[in-house]
C-alpha positions in Angstrom: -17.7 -6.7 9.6 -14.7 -3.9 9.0 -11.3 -5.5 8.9 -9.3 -2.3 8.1 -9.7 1.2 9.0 -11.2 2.1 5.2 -7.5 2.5 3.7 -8.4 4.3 0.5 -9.9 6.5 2.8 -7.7 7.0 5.7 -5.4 10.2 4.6 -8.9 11.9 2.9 -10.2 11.3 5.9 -7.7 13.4 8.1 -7.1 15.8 5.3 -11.1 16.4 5.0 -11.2 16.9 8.9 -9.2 19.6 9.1 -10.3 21.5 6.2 -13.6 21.2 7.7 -12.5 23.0 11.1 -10.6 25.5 8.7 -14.1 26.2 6.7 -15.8 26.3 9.9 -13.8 28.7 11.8 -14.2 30.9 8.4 -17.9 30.3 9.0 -17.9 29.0 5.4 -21.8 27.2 4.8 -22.1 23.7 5.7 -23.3 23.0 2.1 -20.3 25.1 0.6 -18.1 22.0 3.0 -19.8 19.2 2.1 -20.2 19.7 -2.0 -16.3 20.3 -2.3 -15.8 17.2 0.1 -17.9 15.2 -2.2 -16.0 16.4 -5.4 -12.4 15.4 -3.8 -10.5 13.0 -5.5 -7.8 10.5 -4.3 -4.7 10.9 -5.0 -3.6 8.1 -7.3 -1.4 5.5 -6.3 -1.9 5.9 -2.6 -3.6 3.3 -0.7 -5.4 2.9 -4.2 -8.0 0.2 -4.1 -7.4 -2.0 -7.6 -9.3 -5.5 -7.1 -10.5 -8.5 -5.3 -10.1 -11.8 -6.5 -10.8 -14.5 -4.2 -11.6 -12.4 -1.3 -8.7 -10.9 -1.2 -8.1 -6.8 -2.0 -5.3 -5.4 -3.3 -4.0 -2.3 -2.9 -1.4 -0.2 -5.0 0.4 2.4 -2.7 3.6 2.9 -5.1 3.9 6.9 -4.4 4.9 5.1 -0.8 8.6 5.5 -1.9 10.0 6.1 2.1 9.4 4.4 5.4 7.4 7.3 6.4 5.0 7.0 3.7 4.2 3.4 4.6 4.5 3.7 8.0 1.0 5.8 7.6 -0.3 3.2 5.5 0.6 0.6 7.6 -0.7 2.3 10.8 -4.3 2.0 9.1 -4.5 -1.6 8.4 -6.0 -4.3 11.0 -6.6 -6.8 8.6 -3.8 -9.7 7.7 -1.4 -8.4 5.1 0.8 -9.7 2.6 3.4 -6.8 2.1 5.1 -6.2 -1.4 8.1 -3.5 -0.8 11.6 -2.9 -1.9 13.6 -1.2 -4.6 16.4 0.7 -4.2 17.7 0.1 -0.4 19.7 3.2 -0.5 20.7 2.6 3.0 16.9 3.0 4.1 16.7 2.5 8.1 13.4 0.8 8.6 13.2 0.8 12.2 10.2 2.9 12.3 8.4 0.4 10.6 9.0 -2.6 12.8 6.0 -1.5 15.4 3.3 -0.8 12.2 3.8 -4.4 10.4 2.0 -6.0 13.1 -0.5 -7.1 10.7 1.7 -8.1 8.0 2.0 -11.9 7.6 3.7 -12.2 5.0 6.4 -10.2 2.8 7.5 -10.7 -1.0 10.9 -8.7 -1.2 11.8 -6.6 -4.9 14.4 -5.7 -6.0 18.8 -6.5 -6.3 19.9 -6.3 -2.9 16.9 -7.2 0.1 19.3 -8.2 2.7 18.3 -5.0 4.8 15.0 -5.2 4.4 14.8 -8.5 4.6 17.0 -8.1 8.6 14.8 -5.5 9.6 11.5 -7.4 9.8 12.9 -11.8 10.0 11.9 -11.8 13.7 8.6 -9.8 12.7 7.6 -11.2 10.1 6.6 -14.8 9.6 7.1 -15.2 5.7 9.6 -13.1 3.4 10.1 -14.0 0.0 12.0 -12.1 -3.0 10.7 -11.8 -6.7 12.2 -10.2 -9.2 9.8 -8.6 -10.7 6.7 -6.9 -9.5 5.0 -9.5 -11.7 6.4 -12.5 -9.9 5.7 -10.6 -6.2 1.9 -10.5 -7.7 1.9 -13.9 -8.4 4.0 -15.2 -5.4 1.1 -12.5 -2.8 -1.4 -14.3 -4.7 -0.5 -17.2 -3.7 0.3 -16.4 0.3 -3.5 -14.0 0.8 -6.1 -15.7 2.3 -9.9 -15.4 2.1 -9.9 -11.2 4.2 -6.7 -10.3 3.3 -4.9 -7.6 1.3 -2.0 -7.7 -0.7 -0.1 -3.8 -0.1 2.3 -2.7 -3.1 3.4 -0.2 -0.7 7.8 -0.5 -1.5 9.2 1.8 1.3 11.8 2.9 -1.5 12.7 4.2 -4.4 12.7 1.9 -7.9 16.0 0.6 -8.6 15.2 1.8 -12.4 16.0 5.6 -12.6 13.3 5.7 -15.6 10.7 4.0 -13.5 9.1 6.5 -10.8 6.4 5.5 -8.3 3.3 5.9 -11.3 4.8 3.1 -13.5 5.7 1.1 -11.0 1.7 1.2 -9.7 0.9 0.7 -13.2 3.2 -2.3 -13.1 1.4 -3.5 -10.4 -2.3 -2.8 -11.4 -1.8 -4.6 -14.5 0.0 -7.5 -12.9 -3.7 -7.4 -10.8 -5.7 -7.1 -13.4 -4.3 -10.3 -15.5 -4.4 -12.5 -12.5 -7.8 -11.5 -12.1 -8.3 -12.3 -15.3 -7.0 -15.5 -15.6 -9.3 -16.5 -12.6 -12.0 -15.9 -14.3 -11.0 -17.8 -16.9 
């Protein structure tokens, strides 16, 4: 059974579409389409599959650094959701996310200041927590997900470290994955 609209696959999917139509309409061969289809990568650290552990997949989306960004994500999803976002507020209006976290259940909040984000979605979502580190949002998800969920590192902002752009703060998050799904197979 599909619980989510492929999310890895989701923008490829659109973007692969209408290159097709483009090749066709060039009356490029069918072949020609299909091989560079099949040698297209993802990008990285969007809507990047990383892990399940305990039936639950997670999913780094760090280059999601604006609501517009997750908003596509978001729009993708029909499975339960446990939503790691924040950063650096900035004054981000996150109105146009309120329809698309229909399927989140749950939020863990980083960053300094969350009050906004944390007002925009109280009377949509169930759960919101804060952590103050990706680390301790990991753990914290880990702990919310159910058996068919996914926990979405997809912030909505910018990091609140200048140094830190959206690739180490993925990385953050993938290893914070990767030792929790370590220690449960310990």
């Amino acid at each position: 059974m599909t619980y989510f609209d492929t999310l890895p696959n989701t923008r490829r999917k659109n973007d692969s579409m209408a290159a097709n139509i483009n090749a066709m309409v060039l009356d490029i061969r069918k072949e020609s389409i299909k091989q560079s289809l099949s040698d297209w990568d993802t990008i990285g650290h969007r809507q990047e599959y990383v892990a399940t552990i305990d039936d639950v997949m997670y999913y780094d989306d760090s280059k999601a650094e604006n609501v517009n960004a997750t908003w596509f994500t978001m729009e993708s999803l029909i499975r339960p959701v446990v939503w790691i976002a924040g950063g650096n507020d900035s004054n981000t209006d996150y109105r146009d996310l309120k329809d698309s976290v229909r399927h989140v259940k749950a939020m863990v909040c980083i960053g300094k200041d969350n009050t906004r984000l944390k007002e925009a979605f109280s009377k949509s979502i169930g759960e919101i927590y804060e952590a103050k580190s990706i680390e301790e949002a990991v753990n914290i998800a880990s702990l919310l997900a159910e058996k068919d969920d996914i926990v979405l590192f997809s912030p909505a902002s910018r990091s609140l470290n200048r140094r830190e752009n959206f690739e180490k703060r993925g990385n953050r998050f993938v290893e914070s994955v990767k030792a929790l799904e370590h220690e449960h197979h310990q």
